[in-house]
DODRENDREN-640182 format. One line per 8 residues: number of its first residue (from 1); their letters; for each residue x, y, z of N, C-alpha, C. Coordinates in nm, 4 decimals, decimal comma, padded with zeros to 6 digits. Layout:
NUM = A = X Y Z X Y Z X Y Z; ...
END
This chain:
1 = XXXXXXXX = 00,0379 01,6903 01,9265 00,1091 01,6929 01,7977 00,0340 01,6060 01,6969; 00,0132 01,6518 01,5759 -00,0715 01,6028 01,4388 -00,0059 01,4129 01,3811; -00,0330 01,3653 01,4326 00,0356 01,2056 01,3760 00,0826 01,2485 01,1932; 00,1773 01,1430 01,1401 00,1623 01,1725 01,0013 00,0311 01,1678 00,9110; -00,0240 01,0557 00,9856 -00,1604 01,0064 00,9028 -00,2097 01,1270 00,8808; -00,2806 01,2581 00,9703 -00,3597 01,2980 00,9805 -00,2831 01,4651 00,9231; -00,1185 01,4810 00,9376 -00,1272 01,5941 00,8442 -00,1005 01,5574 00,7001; -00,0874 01,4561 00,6621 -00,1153 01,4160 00,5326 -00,2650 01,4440 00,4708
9 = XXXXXXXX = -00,3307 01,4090 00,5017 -00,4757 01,3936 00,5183 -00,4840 01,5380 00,5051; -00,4446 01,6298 00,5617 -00,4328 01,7778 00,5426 -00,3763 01,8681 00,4500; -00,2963 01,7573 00,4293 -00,1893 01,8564 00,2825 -00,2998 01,8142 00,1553; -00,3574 01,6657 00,1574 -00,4409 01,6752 00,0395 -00,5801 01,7187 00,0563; -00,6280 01,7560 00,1585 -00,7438 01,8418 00,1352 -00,6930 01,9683 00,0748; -00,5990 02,0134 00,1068 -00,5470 02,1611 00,0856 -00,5446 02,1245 -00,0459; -00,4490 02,0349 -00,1320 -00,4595 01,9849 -00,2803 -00,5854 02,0028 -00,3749; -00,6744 01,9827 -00,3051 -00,8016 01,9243 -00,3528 -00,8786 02,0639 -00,4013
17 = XXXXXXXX = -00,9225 02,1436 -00,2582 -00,9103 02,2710 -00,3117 -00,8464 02,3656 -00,3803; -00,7410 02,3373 -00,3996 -00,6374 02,4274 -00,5063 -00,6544 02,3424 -00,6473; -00,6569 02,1958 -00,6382 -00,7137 02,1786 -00,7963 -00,8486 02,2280 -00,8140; -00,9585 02,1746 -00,7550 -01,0711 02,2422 -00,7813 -01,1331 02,3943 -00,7946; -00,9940 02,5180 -00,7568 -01,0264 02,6389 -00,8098 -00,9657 02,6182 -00,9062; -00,8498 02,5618 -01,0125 -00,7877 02,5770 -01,1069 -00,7355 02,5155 -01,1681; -00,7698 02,4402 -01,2731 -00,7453 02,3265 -01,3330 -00,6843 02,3311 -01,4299; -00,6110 02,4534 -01,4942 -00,5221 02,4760 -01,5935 -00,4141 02,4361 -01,5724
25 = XXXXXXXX = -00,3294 02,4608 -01,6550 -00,1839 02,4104 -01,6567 -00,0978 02,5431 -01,5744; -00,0609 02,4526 -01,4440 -00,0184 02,5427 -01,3413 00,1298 02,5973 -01,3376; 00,1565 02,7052 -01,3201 00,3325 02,7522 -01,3301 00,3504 02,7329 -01,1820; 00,5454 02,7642 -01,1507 00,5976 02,7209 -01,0773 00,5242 02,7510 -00,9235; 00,4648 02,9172 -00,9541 00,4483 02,9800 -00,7974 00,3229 02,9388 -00,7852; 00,2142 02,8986 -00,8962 00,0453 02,8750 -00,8698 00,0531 02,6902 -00,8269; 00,1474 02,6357 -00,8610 00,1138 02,5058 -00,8483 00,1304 02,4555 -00,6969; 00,0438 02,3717 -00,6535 -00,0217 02,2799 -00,5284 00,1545 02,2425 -00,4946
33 = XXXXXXXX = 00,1736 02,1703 -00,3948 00,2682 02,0637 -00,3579 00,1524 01,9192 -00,4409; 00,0857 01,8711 -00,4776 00,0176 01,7251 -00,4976 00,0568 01,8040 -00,6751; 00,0241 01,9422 -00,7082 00,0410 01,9805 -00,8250 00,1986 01,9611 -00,8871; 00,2565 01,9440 -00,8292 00,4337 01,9583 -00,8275 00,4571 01,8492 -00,9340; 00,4490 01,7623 -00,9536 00,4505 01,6221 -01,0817 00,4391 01,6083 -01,1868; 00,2590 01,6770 -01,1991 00,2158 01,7027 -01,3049 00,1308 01,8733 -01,3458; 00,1169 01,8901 -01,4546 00,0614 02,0242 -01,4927 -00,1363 01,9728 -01,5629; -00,1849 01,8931 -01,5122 -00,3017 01,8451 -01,5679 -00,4280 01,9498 -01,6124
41 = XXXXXXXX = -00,4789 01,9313 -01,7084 -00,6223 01,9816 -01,7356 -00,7118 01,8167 -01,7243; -00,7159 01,8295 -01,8553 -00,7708 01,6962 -01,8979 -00,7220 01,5667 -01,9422; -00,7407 01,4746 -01,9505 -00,6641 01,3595 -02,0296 -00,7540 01,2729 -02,1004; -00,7400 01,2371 -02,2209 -00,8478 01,1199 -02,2613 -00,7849 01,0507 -02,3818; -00,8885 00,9856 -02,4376 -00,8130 00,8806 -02,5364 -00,7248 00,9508 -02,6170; -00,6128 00,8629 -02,7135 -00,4869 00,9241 -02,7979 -00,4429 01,0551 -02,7684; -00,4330 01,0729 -02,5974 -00,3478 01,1749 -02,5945 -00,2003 01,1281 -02,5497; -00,0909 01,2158 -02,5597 -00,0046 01,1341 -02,4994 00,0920 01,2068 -02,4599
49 = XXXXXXXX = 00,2484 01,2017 -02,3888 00,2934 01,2849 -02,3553 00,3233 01,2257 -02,2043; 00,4198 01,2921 -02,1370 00,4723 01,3150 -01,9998 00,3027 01,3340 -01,8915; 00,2312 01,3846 -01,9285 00,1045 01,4089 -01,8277 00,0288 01,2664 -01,8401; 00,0337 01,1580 -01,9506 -00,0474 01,0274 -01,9641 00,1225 00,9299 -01,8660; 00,1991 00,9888 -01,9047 00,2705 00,9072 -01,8190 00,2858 00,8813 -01,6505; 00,2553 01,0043 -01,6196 00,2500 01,0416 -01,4828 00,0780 00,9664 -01,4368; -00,0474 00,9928 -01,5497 -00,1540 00,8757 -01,5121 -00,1338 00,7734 -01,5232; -00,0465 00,7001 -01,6203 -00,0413 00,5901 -01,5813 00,0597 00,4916 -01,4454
57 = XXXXXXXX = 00,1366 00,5829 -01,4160 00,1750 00,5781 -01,2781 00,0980 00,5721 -01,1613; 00,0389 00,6384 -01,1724 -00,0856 00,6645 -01,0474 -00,2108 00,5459 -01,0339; -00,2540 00,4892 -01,1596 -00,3274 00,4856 -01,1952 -00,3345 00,2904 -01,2308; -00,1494 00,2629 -01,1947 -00,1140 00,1176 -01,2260 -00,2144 00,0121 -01,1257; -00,2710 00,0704 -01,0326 -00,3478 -00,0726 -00,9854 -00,4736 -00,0329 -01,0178; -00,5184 00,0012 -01,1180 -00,6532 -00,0009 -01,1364 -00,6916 -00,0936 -01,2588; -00,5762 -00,1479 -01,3096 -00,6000 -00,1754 -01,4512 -00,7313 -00,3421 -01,4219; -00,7528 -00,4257 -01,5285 -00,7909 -00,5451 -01,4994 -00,7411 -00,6409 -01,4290
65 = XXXXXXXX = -00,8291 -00,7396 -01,4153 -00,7627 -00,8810 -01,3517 -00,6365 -00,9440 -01,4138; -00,5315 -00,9881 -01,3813 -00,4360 -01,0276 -01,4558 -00,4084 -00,9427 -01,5232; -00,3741 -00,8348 -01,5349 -00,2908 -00,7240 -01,6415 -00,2091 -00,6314 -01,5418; -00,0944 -00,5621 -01,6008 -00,0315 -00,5208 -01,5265 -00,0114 -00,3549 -01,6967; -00,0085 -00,2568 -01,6312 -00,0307 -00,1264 -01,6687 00,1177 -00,1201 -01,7113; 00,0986 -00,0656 -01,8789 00,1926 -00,0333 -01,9751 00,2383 00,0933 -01,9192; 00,3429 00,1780 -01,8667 00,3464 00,2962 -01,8679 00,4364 00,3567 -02,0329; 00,3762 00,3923 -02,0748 00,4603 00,4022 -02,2107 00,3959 00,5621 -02,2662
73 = XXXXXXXX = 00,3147 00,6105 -02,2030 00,2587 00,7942 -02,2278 00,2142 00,7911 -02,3489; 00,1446 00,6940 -02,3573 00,0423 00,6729 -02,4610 -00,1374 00,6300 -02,4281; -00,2359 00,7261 -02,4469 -00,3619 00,6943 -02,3424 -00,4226 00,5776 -02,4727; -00,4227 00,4863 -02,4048 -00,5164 00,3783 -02,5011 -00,5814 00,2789 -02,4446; -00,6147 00,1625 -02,4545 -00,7825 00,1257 -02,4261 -00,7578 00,0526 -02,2831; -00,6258 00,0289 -02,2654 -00,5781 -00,0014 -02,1326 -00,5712 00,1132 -02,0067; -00,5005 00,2345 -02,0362 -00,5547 00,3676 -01,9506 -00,6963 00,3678 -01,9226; -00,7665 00,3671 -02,0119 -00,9086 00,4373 -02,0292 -00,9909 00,3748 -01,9430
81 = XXXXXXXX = -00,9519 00,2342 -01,9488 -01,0406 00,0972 -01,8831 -00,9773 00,1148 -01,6964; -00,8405 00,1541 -01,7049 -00,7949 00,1952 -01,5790 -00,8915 00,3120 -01,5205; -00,8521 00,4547 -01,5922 -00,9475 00,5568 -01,5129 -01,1023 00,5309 -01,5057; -01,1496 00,4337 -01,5833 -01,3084 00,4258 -01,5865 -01,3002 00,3486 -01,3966; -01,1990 00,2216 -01,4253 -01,2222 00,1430 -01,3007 -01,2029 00,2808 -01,1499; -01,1368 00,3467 -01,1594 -01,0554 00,4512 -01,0723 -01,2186 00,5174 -01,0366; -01,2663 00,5537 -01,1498 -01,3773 00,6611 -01,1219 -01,5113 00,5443 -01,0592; -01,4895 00,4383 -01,0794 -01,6022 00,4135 -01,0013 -01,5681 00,3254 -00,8815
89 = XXXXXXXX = -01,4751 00,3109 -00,8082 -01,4481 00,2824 -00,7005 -01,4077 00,4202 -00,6095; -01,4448 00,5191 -00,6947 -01,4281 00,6610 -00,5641 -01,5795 00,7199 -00,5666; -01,6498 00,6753 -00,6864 -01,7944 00,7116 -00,6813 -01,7988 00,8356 -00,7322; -01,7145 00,8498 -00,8612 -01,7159 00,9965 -00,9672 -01,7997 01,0095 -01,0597; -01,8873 01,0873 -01,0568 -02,0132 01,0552 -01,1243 -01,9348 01,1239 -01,3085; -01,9808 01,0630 -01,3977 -01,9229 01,0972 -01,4991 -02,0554 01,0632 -01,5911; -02,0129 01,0911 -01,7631 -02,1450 01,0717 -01,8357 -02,1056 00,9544 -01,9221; -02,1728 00,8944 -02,0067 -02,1507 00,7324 -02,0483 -01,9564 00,7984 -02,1123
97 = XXXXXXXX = -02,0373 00,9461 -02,2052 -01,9107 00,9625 -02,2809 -01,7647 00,9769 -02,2081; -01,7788 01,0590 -02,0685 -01,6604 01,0200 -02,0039 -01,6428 00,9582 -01,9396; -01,7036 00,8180 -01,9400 -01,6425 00,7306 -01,8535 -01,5293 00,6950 -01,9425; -01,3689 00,7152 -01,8362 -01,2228 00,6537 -01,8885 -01,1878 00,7775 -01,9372; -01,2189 00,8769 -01,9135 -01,1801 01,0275 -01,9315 -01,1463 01,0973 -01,8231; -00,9801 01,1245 -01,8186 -00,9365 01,1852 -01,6661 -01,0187 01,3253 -01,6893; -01,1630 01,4047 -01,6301 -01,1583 01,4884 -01,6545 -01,1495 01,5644 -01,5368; -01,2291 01,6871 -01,5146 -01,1869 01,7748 -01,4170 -01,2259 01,6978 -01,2357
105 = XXXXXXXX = -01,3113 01,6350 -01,2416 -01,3772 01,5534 -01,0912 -01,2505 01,4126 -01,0950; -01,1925 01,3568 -01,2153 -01,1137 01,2334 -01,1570 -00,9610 01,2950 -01,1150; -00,9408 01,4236 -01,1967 -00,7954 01,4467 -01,1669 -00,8517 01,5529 -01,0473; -00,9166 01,6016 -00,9751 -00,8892 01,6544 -00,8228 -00,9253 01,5544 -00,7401; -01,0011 01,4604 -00,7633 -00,9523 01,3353 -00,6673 -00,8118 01,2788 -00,7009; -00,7760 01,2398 -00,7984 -00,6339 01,2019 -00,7970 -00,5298 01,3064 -00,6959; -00,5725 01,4458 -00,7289 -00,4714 01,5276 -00,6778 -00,5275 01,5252 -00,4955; -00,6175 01,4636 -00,4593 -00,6646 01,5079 -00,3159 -00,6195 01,3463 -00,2637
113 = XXXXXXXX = -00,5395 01,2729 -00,3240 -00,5029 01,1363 -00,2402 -00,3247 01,1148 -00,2667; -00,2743 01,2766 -00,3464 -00,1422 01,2972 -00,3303 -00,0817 01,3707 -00,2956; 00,0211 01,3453 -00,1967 00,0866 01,4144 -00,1143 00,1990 01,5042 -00,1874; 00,2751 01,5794 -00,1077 00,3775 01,6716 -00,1657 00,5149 01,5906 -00,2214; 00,5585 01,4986 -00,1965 00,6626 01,4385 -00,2765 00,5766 01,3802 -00,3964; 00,4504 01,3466 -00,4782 00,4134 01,3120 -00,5622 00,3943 01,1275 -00,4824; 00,4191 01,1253 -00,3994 00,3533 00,9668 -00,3316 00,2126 00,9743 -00,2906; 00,1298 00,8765 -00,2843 -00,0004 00,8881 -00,2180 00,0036 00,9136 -00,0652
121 = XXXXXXXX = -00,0752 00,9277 -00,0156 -00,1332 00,9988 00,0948 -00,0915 00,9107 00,2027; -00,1353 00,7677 00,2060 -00,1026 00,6379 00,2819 00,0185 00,5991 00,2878; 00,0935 00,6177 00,1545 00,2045 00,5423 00,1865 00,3769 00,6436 00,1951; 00,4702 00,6123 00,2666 00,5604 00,7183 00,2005 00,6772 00,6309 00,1578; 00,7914 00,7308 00,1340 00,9219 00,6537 00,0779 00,9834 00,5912 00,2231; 00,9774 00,6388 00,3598 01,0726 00,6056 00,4334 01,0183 00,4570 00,4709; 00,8824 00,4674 00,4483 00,8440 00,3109 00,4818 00,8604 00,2052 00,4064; 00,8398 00,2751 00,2711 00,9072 00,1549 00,1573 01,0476 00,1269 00,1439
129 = XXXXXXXX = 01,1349 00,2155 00,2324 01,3021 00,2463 00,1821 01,3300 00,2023 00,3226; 01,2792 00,1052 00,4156 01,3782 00,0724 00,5225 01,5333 00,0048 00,5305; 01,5069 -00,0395 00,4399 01,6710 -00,1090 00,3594 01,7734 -00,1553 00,5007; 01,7177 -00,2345 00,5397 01,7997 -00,2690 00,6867 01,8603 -00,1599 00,7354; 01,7860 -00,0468 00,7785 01,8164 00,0358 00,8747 01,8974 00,1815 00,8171; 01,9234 00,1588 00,6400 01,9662 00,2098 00,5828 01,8938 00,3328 00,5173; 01,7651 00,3163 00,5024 01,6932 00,3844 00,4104 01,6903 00,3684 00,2601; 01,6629 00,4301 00,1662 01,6885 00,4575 00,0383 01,8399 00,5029 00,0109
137 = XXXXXXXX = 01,8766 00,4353 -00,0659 02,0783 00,4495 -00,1454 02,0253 00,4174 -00,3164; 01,9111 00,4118 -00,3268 01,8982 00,3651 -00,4689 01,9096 00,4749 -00,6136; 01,8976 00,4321 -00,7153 01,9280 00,5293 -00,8317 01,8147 00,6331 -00,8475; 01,7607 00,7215 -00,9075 01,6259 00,7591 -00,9788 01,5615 00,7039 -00,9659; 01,5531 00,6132 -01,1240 01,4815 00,5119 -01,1299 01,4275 00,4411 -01,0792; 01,4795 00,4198 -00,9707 01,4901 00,2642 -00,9133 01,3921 00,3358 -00,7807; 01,3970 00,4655 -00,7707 01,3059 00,5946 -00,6665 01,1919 00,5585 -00,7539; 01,1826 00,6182 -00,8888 01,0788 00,6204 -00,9623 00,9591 00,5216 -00,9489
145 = XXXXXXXX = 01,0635 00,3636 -00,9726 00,9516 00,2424 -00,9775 00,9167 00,2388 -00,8421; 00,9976 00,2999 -00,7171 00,9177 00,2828 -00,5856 00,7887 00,3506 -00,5882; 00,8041 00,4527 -00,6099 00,6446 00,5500 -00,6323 00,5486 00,4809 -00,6665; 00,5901 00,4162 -00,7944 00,4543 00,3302 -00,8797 00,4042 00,2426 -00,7699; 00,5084 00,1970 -00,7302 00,4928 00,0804 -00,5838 00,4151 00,1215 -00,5176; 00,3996 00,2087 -00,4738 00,3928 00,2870 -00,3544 00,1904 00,3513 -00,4495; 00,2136 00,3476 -00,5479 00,0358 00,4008 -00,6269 -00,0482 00,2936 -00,6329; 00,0401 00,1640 -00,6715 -00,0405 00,0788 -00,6107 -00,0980 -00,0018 -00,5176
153 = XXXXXXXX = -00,0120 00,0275 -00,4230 -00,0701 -00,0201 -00,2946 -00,1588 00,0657 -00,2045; -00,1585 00,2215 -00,2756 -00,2793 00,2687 -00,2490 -00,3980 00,2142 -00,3697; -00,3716 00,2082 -00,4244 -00,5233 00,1311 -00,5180 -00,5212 -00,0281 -00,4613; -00,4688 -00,1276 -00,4381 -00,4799 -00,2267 -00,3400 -00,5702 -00,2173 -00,1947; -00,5129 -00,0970 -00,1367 -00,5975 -00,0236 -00,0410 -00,7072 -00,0282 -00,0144; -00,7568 00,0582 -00,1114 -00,8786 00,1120 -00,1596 -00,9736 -00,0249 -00,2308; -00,9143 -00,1048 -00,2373 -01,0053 -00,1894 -00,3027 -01,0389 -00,3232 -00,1620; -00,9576 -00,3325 -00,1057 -00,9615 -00,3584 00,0562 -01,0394 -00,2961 00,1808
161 = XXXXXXXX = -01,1195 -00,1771 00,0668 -01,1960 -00,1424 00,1861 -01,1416 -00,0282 00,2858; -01,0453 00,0451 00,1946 -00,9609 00,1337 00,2783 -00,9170 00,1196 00,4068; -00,8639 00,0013 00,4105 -00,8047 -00,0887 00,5308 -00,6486 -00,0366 00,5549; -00,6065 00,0271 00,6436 -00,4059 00,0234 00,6067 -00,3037 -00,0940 00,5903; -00,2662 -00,0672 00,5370 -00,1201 -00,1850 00,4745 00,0006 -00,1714 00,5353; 00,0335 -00,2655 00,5974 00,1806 -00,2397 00,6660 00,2790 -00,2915 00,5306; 00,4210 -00,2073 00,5588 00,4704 -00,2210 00,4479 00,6380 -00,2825 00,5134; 00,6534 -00,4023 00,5488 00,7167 -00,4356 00,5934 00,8380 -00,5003 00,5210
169 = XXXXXXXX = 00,8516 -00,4524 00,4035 01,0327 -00,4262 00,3133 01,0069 -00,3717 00,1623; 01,0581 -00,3001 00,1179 01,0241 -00,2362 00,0374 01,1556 -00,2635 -00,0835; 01,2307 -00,1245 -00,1089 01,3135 -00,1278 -00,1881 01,4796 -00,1638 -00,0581; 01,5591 -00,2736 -00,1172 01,6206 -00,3160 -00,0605 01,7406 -00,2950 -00,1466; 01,8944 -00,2485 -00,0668 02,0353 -00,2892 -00,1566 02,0553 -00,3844 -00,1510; 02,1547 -00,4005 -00,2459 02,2561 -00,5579 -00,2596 02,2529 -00,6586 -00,1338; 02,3413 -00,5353 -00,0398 02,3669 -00,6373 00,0235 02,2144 -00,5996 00,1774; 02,1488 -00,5777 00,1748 02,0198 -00,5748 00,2635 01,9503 -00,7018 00,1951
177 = XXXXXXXX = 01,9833 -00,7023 00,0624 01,8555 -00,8208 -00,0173 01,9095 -00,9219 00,0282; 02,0844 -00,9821 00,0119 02,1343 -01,0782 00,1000 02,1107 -01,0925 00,1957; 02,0724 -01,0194 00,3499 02,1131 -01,0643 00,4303 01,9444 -01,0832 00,4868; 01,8522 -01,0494 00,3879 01,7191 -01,0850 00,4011 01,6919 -01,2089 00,3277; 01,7632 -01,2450 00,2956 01,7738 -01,4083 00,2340 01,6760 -01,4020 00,0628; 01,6823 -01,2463 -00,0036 01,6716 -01,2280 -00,1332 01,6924 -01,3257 -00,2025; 01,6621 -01,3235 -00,3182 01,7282 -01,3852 -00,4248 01,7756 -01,2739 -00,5231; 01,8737 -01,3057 -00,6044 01,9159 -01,2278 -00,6738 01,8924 -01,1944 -00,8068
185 = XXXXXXXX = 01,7693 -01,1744 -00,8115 01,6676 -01,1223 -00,9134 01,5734 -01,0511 -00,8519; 01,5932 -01,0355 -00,7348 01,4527 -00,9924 -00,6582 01,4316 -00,8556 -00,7219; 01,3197 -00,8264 -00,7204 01,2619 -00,7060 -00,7360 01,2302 -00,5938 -00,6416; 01,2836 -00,6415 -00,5022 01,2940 -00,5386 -00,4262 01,4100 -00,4116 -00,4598; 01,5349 -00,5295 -00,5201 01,6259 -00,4549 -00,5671 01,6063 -00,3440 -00,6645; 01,4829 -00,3369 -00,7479 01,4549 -00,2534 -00,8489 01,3238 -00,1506 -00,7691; 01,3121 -00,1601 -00,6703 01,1415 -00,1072 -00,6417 01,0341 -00,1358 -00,6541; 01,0018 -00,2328 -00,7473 00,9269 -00,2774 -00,8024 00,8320 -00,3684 -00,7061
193 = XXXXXXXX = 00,9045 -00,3874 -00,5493 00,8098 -00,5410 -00,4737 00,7809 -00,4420 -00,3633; 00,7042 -00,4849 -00,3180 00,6862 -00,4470 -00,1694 00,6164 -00,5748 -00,0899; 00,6385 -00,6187 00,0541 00,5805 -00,6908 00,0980 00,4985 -00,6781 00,2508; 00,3798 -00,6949 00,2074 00,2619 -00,6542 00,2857 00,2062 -00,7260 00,3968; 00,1937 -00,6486 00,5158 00,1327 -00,6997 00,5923 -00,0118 -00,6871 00,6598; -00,1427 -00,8031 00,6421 -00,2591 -00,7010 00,6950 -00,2839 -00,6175 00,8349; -00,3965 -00,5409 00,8548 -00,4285 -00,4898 00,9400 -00,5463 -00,5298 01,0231; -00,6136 -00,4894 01,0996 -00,7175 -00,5547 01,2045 -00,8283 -00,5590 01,0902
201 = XXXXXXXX = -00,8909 -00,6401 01,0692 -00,9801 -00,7063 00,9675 -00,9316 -00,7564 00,8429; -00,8222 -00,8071 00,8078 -00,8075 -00,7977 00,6951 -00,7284 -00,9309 00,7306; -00,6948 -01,0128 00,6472 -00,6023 -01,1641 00,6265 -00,5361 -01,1205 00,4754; -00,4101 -01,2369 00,5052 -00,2725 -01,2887 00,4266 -00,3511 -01,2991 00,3036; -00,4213 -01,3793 00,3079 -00,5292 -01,4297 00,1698 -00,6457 -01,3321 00,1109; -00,6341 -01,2366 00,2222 -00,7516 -01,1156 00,1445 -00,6563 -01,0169 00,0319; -00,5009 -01,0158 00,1328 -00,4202 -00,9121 00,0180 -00,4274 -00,9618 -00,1308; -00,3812 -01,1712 -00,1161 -00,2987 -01,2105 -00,2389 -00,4190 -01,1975 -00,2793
209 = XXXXXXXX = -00,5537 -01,2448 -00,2857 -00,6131 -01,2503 -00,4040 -00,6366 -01,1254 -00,4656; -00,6953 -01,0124 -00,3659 -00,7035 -00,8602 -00,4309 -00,6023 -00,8354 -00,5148; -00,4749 -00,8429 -00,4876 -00,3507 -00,8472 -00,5433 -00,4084 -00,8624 -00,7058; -00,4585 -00,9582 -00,7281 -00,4549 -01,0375 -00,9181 -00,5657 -00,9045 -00,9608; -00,6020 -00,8104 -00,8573 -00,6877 -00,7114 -00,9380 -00,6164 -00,5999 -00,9702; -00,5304 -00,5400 -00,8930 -00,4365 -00,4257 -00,8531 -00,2715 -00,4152 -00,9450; -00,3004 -00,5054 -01,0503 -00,1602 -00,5050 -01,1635 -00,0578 -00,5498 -01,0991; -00,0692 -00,6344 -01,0129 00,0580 -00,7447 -00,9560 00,0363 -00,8761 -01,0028
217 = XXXXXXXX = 00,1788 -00,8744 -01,1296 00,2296 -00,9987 -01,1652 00,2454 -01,0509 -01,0783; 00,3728 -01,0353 -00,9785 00,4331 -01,1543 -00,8961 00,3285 -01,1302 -00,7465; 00,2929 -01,2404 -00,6493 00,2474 -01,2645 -00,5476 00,2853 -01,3721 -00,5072; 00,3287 -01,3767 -00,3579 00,3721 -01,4618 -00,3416 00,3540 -01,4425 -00,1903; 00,2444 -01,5632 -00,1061 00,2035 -01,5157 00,0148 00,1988 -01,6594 00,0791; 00,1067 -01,6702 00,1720 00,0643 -01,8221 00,2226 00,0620 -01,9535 00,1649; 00,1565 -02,0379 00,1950 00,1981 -02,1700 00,1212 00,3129 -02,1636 00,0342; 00,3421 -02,0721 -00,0040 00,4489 -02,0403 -00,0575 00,5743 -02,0465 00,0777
225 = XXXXXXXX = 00,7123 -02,1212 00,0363 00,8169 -02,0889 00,1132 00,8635 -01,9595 00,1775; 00,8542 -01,9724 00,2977 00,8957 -01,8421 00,3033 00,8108 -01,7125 00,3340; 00,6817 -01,7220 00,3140 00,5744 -01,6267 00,2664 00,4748 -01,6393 00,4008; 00,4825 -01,7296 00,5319 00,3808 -01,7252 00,5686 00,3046 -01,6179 00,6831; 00,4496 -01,4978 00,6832 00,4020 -01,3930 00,7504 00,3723 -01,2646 00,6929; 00,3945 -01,2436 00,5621 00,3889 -01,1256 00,4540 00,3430 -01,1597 00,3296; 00,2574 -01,1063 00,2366 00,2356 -01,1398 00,1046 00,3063 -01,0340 -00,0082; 00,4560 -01,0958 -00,0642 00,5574 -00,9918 -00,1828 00,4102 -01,0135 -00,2620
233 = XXXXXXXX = 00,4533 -00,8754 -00,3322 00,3363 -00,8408 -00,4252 00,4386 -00,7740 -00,5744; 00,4706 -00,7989 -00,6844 00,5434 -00,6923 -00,7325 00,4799 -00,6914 -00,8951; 00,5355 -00,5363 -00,9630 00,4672 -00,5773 -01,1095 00,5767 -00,5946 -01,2144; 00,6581 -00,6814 -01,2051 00,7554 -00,7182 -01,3189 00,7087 -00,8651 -01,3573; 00,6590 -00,9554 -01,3140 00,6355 -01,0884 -01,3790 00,5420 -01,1110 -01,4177; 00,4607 -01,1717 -01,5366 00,3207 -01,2016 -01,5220 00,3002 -01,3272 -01,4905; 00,1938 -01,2687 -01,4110 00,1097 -01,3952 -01,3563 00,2242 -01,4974 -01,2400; 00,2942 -01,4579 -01,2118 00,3724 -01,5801 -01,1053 00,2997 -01,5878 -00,9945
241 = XXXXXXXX = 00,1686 -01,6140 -00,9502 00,0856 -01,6200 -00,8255 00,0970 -01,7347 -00,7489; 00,1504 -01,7537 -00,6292 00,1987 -01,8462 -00,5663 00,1398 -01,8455 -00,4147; 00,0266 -01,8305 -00,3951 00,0068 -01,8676 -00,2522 -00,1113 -01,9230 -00,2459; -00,0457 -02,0723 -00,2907 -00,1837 -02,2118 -00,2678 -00,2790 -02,2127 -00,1682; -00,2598 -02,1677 -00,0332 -00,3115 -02,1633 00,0828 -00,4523 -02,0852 00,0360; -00,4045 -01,9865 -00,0449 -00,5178 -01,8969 -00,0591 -00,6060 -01,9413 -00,2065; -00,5589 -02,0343 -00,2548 -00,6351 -02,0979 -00,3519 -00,5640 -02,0276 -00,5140; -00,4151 -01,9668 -00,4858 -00,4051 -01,9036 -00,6040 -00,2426 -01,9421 -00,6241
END
């Protein structure tokens, strides 16, 4: 029997080839499952709209050091600087003029590292939605900002060396955030946190610092209370980086 890893891995090759025969704006019966989200051709500067919103979703851990990605469906010098970073950590050959231009080679890689619910390939909802045994009970929204969650910790990933990420609490209820000794502001409550655990090569202190590249305000890992078996990563605060151990 096919592990998840590996028919995932299958649904976006299948993606990949179906964007790369057709890159128009797809109707209900021509469109991919990775196509299901968005209707993409191209994207580039001052465009804007529902299709720059859906890149900048995807697209939230690519931004700079210390910045955390506006989603507001407006492409401007913050997108642009995102897809330029995107295209050269997958090795998309582009020309000076499109570099930071989603064009036809960055959006079928985008579409070949997303799966059929519109999540990346690595990560899904049931792993981010363990909610003490509960799963996901949350609003839309509150689904929505998991996704983003869930885009950037595949661009965290990927900048790790395509290492896997254990995702050991994700979006949490009321009372799951209580009885995980939350605070009640937490951002698990919104989707917005996830807290990470490494894998065989990888350390506590390799996530947090990558972290300050990948559009996570809050971090909070080694030396920090509380923190010394998982590093929370989330993008609602700026700059709250808290794990001295790791020099940050």
């Amino acid at each position: 029997m096919m592990n998840r890893q590996m028919t995932k891995r299958l649904t976006a090759t299948a993606a990949l080839a179906l964007g790369m025969a057709g890159l128009g704006v797809a109707t209900a019966g021509e469109a991919s499952a990775a196509q299901a989200c968005e209707s993409w051709t191209t994207l580039k500067r001052y465009d804007t709209g529902a299709g720059v919103t859906e890149l900048q979703k995807r697209l939230a851990g690519w931004v700079e050091y210390d910045d955390i990605m506006l989603v507001d469906g407006s492409y401007g010098p913050q997108t642009q600087k995102a897809v330029a970073r995107f295209q050269k950590a997958y090795g998309i050959t582009v020309t000076a003029q499109e570099s930071g231009q989603a064009g036809t080679a960055t959006i079928a890689k985008l579409r070949s590292l997303t799966d059929s619910d519109c999540t990346p390939i690595n990560f899904t909802y049931a792993e981010v939605s363990k909610n003490c045994g509960k799963g996901f009970t949350g609003s839309a929204s509150v689904k929505e900002n998991l996704r983003r969650s869930m885009w950037q910790a595949q661009a965290l990933r990927r900048q790790l060396g395509d290492k896997p990420l254990n995702v050991t609490s994700g979006f949490r209820d009321s009372a799951c955030n209580s009885a995980s000794g939350g605070s009640s502001d937490s951002q698990h409550l919104t989707g917005r946190a996830l807290d990470l655990v490494p894998t065989s090569g990888l350390t506590y202190c390799n996530i947090a610092r990558q972290a300050r590249y990948a559009g996570y305000g809050g971090i909070k890992g080694p030396g920090y209370p509380g923190h010394s078996n998982h590093v929370h990563v989330d993008y609602w605060d700026a700059n709250t980086w808290k794990a001295p151990e790791c020099g940050i």
